[in-house]
C-alpha positions as CSV (number, residue, x, y, z in Angstrom):
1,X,11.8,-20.5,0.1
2,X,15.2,-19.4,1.1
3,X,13.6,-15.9,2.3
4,X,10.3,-17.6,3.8
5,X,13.2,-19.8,6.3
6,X,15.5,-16.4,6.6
7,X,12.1,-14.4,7.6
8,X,11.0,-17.2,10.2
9,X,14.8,-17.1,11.7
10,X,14.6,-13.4,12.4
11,X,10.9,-14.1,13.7
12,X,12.4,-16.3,16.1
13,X,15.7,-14.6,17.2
14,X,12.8,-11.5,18.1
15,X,10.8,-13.8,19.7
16,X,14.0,-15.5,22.1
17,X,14.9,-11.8,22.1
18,X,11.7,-10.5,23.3
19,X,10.5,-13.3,26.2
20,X,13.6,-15.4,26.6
21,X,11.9,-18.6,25.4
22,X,15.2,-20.5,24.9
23,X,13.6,-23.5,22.5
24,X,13.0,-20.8,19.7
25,X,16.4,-20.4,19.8
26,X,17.3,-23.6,18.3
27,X,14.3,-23.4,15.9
28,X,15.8,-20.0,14.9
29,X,19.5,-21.3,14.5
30,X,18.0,-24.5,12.3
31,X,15.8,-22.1,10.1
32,X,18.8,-19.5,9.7
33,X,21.2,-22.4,8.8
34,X,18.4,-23.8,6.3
35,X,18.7,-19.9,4.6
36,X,22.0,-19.3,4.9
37,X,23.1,-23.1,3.3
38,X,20.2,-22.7,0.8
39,X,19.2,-26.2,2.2
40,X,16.0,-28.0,3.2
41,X,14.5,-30.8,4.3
42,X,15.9,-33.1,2.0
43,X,18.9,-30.9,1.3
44,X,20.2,-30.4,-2.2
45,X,17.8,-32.6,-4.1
46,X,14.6,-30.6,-3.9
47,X,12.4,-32.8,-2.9
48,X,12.0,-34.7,-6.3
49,X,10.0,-37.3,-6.6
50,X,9.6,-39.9,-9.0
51,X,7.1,-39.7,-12.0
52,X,4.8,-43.1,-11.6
53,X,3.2,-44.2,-14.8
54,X,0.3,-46.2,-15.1
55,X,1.5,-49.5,-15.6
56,X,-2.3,-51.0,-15.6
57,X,-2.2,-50.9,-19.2
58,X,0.9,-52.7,-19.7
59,X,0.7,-55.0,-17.1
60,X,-1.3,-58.3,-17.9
61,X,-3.8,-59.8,-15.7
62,X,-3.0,-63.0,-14.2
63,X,-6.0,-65.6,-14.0
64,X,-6.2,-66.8,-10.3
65,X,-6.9,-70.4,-9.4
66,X,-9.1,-71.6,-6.8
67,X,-8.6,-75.3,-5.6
68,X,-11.3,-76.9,-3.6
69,X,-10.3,-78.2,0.1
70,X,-12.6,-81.5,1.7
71,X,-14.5,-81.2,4.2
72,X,-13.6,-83.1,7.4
73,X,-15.7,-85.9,8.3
């Protein structure tokens, strides 16, 4: 990943290089900082997300209970 952001920054320096488009720029300076820092989008915890189990089995069904309302007369 870190080459895939490096690659995109020198992309876009040639790009601000080539037609002066200012905005790419800051995209460039953001993706070279990302390759430089060896950071991301969630920065130095990868992105890691918690393993959910299935707690169906464990988890007992609770019986639900209906109570009648009157009518109005």
């Amino acid at each position: 990943m870190r080459l895939l952001r490096a690659g995109i920054a020198i992309w876009a320096f040639a790009e601000v290089w080539r037609t002066g488009e200012m905005m790419l720029l800051m995209l460039g300076g953001i993706f070279a900082l990302q390759a430089i820092f060896d950071i991301g989008c969630c920065g130095a915890a990868g992105c890691a997300t918690p393993r959910s189990y299935d707690q169906t089995s464990t988890k007992q069904t609770e019986e639900i209970v209906y109570e009648e309302v009157g009518k109005r007369p």
